[in-house]
N, CA, C and O of each residue as an XYZ file, in Angstrom:
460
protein
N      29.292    -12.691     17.552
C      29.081    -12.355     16.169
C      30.383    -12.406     15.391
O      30.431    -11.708     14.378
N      31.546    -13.199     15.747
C      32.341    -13.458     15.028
C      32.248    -13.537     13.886
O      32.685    -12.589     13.232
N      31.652    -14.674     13.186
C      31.454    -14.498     12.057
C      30.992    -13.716     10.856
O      31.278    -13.872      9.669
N      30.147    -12.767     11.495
C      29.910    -12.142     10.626
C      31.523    -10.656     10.541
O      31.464     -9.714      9.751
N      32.560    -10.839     11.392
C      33.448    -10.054     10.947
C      34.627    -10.558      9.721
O      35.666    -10.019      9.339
N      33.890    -11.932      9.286
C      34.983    -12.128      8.017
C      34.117    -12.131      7.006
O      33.948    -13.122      6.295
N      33.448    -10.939      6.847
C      32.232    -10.714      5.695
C      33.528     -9.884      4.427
O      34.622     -9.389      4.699
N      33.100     -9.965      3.579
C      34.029     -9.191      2.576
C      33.228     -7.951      2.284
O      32.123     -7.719      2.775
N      34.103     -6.905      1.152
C      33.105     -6.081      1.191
C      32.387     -6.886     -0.870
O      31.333     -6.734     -1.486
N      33.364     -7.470     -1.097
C      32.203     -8.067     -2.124
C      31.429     -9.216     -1.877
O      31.093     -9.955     -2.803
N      31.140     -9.414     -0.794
C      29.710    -10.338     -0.133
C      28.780     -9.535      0.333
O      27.643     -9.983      0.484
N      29.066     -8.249      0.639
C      28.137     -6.555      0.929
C      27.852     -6.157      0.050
O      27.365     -5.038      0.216
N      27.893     -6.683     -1.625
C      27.103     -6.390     -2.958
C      25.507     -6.842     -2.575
O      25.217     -8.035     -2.480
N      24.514     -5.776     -2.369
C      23.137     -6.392     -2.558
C      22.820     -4.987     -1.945
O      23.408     -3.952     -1.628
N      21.341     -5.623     -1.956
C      20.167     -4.706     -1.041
C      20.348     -5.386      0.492
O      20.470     -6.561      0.836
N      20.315     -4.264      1.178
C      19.792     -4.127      2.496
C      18.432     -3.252      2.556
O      18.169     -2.261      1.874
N      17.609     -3.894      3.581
C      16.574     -2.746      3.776
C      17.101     -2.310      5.919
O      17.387     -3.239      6.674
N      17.095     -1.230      6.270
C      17.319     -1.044      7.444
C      16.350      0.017      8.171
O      15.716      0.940      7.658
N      16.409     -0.313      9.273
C      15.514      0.544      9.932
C      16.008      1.673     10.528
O      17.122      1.887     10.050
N      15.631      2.728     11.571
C      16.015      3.908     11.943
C      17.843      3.488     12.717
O      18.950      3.910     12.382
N      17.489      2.653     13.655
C      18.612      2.167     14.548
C      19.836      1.759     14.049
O      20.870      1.809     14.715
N      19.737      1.165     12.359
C      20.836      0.130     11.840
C      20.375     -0.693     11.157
O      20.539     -0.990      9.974
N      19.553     -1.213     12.227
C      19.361     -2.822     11.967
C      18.589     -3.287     10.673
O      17.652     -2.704     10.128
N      19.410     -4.892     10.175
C      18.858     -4.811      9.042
C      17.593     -6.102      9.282
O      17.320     -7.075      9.984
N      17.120     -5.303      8.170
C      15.555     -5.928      8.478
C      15.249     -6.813      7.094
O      14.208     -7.425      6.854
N      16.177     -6.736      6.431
C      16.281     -7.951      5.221
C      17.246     -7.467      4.601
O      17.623     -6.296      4.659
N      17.786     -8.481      3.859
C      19.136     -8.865      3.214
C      18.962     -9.817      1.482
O      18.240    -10.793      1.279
N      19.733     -9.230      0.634
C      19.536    -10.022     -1.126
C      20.992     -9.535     -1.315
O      21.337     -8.355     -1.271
N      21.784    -10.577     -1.528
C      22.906    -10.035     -2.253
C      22.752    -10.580     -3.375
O      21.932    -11.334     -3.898
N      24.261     -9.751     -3.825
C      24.654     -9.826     -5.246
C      25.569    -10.689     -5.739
O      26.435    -10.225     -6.480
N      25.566    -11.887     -5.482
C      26.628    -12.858     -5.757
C      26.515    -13.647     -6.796
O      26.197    -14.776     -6.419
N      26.607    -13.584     -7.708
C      26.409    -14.688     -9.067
C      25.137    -15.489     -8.824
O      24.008    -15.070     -8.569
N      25.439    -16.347     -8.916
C      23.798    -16.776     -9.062
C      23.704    -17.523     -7.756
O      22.980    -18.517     -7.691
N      24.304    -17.158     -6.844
C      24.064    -17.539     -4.795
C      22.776    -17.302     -5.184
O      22.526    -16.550     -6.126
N      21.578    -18.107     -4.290
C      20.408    -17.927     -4.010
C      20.707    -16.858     -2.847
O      21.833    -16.434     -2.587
N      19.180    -16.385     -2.001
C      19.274    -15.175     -1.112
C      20.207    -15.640      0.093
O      19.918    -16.675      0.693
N      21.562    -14.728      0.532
C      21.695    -14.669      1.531
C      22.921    -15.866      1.685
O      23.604    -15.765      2.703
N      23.198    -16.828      0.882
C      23.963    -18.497      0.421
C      25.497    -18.227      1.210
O      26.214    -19.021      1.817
N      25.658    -16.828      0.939
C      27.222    -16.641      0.867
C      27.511    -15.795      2.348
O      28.636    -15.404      2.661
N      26.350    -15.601      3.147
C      26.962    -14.639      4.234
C      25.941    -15.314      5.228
O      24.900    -15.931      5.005
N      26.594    -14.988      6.411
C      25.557    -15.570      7.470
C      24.709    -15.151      8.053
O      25.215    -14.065      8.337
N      23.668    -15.130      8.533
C      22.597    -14.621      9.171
C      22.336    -13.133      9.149
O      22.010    -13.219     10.333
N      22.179    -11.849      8.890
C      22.757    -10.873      9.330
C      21.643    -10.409      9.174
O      21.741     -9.255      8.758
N      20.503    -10.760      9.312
C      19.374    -10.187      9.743
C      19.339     -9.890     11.127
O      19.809    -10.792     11.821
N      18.790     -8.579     11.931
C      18.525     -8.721     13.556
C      19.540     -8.188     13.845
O      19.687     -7.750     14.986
N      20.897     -8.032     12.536
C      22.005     -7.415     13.590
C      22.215     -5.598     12.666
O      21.877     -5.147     11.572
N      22.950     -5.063     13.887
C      23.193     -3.743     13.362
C      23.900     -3.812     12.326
O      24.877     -4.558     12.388
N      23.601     -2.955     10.859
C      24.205     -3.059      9.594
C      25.792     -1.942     10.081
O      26.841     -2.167      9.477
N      25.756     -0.973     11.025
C      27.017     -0.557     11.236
C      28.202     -1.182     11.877
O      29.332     -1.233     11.392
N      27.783     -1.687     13.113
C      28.339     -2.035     14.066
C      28.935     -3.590     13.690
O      30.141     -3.810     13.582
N      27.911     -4.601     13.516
C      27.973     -5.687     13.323
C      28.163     -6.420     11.855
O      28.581     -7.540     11.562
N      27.770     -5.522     11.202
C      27.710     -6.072      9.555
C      29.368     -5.936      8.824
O      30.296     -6.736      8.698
N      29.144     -4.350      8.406
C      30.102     -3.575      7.655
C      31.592     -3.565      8.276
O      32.005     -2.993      9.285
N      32.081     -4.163      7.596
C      33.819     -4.379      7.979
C      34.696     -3.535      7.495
O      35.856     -3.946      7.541
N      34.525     -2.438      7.024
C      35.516     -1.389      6.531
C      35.785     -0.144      7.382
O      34.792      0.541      7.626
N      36.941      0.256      7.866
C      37.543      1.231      8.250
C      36.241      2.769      8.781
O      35.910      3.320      9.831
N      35.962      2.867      7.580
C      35.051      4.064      7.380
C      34.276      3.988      7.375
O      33.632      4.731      6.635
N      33.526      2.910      8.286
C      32.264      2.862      8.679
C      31.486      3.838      8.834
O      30.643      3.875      7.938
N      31.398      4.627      9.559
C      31.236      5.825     10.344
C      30.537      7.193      9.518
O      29.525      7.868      9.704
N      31.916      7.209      8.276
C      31.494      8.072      7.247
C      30.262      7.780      6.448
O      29.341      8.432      5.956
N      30.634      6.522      6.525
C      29.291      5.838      5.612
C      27.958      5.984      6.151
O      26.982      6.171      5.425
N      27.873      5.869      7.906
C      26.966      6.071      8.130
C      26.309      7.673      8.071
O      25.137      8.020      7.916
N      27.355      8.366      8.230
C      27.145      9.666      8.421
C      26.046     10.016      6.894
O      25.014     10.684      6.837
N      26.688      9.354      5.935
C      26.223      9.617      4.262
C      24.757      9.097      4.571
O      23.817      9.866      4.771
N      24.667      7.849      4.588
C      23.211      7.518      4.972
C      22.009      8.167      6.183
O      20.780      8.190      6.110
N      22.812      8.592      7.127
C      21.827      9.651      8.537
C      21.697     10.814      7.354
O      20.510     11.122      7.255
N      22.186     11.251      6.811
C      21.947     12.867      5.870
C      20.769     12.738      5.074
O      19.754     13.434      5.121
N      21.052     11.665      4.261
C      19.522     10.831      3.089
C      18.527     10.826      4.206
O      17.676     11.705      4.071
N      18.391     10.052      5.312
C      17.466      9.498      6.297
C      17.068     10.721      6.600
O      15.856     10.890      6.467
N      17.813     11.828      7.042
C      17.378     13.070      7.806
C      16.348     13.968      6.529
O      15.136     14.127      6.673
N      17.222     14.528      5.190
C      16.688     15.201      4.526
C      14.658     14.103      4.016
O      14.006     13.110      4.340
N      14.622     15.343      3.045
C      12.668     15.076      2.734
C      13.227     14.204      1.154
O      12.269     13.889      0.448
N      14.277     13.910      0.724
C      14.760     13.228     -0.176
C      14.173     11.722     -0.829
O      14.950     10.822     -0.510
N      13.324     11.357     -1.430
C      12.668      9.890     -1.390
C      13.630      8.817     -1.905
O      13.464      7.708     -1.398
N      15.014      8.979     -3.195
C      16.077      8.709     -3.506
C      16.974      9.061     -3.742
O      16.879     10.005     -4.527
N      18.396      8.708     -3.365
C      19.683      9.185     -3.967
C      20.918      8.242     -4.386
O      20.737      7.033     -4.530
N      22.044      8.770     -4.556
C      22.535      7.768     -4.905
C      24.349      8.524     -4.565
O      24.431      9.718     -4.277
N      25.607      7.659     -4.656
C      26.728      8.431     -4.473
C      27.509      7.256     -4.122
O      27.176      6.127     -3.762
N      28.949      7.971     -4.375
C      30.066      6.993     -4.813
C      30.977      6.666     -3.532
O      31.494      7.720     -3.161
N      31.350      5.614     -2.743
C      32.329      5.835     -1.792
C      32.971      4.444     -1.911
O      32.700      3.319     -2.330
N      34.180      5.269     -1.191
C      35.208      3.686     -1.069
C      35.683      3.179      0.256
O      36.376      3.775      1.081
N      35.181      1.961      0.312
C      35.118      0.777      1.728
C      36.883      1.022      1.432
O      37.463      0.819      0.365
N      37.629      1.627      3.026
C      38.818      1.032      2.990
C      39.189     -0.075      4.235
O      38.670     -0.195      5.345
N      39.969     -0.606      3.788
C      40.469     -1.685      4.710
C      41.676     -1.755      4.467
O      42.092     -2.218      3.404
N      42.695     -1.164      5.712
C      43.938     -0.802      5.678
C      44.542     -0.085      4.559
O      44.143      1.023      4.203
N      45.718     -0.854      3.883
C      46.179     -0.168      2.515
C      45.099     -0.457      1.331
O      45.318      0.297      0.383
N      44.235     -1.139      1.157
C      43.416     -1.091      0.101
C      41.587     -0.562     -0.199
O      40.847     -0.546      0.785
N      41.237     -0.317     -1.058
C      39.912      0.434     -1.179
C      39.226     -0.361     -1.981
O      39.773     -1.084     -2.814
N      37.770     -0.286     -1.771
C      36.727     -0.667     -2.750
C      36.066      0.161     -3.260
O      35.498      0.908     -2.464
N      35.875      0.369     -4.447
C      35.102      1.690     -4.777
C      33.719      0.762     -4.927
O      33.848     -0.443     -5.140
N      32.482      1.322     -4.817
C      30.929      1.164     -4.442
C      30.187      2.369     -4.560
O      30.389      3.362     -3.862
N      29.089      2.247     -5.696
C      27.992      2.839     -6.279
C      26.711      2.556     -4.968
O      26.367      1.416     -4.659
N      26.346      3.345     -4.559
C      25.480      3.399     -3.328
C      24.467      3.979     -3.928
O      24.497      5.065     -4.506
N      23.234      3.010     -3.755
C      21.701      3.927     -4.013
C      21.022      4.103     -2.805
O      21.442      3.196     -2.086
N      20.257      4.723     -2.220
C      19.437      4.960     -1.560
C      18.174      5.263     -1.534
O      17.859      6.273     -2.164
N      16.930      4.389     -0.711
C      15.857      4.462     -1.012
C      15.153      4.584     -0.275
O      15.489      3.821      0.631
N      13.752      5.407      0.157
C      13.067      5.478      1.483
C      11.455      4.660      0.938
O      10.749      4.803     -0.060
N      11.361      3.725      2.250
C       9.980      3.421      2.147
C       8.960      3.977      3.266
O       9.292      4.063      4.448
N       8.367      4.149      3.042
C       7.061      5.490      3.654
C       6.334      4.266      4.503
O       6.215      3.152      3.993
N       5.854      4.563      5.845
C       5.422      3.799      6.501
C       3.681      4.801      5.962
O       2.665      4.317      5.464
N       3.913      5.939      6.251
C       2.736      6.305      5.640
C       3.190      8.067      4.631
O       4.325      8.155      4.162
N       2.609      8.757      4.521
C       3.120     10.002      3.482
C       4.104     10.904      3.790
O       4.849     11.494      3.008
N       4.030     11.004      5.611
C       5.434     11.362      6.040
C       6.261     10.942      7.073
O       6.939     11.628      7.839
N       6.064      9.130      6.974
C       6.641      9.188      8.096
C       7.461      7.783      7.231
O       6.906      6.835      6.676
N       8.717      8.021      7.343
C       9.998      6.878      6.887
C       9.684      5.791      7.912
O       9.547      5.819      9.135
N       9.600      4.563      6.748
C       9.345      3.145      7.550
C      10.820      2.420      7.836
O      11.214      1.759      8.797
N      11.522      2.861      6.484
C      12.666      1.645      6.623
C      13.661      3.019      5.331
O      13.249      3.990      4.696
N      15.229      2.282      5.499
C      15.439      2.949      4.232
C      16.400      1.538      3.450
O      17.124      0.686      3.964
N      15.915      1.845      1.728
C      16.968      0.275      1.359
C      18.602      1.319      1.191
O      18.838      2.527      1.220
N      19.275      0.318      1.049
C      20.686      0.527      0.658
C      20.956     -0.605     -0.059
O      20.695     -1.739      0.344
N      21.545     -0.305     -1.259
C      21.955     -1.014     -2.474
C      23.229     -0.540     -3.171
O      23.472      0.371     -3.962
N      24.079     -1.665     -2.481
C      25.903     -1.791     -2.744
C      26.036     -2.149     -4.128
O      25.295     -2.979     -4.656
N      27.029     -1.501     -4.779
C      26.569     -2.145     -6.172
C      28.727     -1.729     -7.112
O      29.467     -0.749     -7.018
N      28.843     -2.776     -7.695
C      30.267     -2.580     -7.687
C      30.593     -1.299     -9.113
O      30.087     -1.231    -10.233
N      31.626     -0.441     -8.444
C      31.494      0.826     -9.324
C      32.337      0.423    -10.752
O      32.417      1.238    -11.672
């Protein structure tokens, strides 16, 4: 999965939808007028932590998203910054749950969005 470690974090502008594990289960970025997906490679099937996300603070990030996933919350939203070494990205994070049925979480989206 080399390739997907020279992802930027402004090619990580879009929706992800992911499932309990990570993994992303569809992909739309946000790239000018790239059709779906034009600018990054495959990254469906792979873990959005492990394999996707190239910043330092992975971890935290996930931690932010397990809290949304855990609480009875249906949306939220909050500010963090992708670092990579000496420099930061600041990123507007929404969060969204889709209901497989009234209480049971099917998927959750995540939507990178530049602050």
């Amino acid at each position: 999965m080399n390739n997907l470690q020279q992802i930027t974090v402004q090619e990580l502008l879009g929706l992800f939808e992911l499932d309990d594990a990570g993994k992303v289960l569809y992909y739309r970025n946000d790239i000018g007028d790239e059709p779906n997906g034009a600018a990054l490679p495959d990254i469906v099937g792979h873990n959005f932590y492990n394999d996707v996300v190239p910043f330092e603070n992975v971890e935290e990030f996930r931690r932010c998203v397990t809290e949304f996933t855990r609480s009875a919350t249906a949306a939220d939203s909050f500010n963090f910054e992708c670092r990579y070494g000496s420099s930061a990205q600041p990123v507007k994070v929404l969060l969204a749950r889709i209901f497989e049925s009234r209480d049971n979480t099917k998927s959750i989206l995540v939507y990178l969005k530049r602050k």
